[in-house]
N, C-alpha and C positions, 0 to 999 in steps of 0.2 A: 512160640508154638502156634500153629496153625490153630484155629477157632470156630467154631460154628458160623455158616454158611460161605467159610472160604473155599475159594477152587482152588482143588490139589489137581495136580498131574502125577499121575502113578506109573512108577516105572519097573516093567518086570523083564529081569533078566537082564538089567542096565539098558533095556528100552523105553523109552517113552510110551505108552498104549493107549492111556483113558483120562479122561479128565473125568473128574468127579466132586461132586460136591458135600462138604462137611455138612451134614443135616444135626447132627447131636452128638456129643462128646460124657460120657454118664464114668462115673467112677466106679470100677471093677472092687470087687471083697480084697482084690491085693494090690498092697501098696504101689501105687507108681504107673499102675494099669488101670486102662480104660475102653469103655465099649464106644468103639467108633461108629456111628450109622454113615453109610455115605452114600448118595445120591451117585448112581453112575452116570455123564451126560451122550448116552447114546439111544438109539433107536432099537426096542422100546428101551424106555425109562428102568430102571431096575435101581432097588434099593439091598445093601448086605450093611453087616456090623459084622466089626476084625474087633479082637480083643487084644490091644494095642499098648505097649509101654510108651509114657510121654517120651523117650527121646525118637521114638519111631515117628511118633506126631510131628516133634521138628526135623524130622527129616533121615535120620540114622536108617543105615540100612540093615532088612530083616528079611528073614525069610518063610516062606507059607510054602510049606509041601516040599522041601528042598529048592525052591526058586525064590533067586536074592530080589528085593521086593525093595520100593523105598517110594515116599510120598516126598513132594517139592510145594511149595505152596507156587502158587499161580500170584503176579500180581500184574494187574493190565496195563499197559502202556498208557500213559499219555496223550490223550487225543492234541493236536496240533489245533493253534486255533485260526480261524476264516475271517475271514475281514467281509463283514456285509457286502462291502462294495467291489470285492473280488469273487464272492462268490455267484458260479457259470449260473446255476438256476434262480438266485435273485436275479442277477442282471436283466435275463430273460422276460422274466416277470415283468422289469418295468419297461422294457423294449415294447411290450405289445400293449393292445386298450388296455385301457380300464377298466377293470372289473366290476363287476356290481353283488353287495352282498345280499343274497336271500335270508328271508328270515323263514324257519318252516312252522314257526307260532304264526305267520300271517299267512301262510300258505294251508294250514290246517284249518284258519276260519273262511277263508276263502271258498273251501269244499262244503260250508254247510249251510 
């Protein structure tokens, strides 16, 4: 079952539309339901709670208003990893001078 601050992807009408984020998951007066708060991730931000059967949670399709509705849980790929010595902007880095680090604790007594 998806969980508090998972990213769902919510599909209506068997499309993909919004991702959105699980904010709070609270249990409804009836068995097996739940008040879902979810974080929509678009512009502006907007927050709703669905009053949800857990198997809706994992993913079972429902529908709101007569449109078939159904949440996926989102889980992020894999970042691929860099090899220090492959990567274009280290390399860069040590191609040119040497850098010098400032401190701005000595740059601040310096002003006084």
């Amino acid at each position: 079952m998806a969980a508090e601050n998972d990213i769902v992807l919510i599909y209506i009408e068997h499309d993909p539309r919004i991702f959105a984020r699980i904010e709070t998951i609270l249990p409804d007066a009836k068995k097996d339901w739940y008040h879902v708060t979810l974080l929509f991730l678009q512009v502006p931000l907007e927050t709703v709670t669905w009053i949800l059967k857990d198997v809706y949670i994992d993913g079972d399709e429902f529908t709101m208003n007569g449109r078939p509705m159904r949440l996926e849980k989102v889980v992020a790929p894999r970042l691929a990893s860099v090899s220090p010595t492959t990567a274009p902007a280290q390399k860069a880095a040590t191609t040119k001078t040497k850098a010098r680090v400032l401190s701005f604790k000595d740059a601040k007594n310096k002003k006084k």
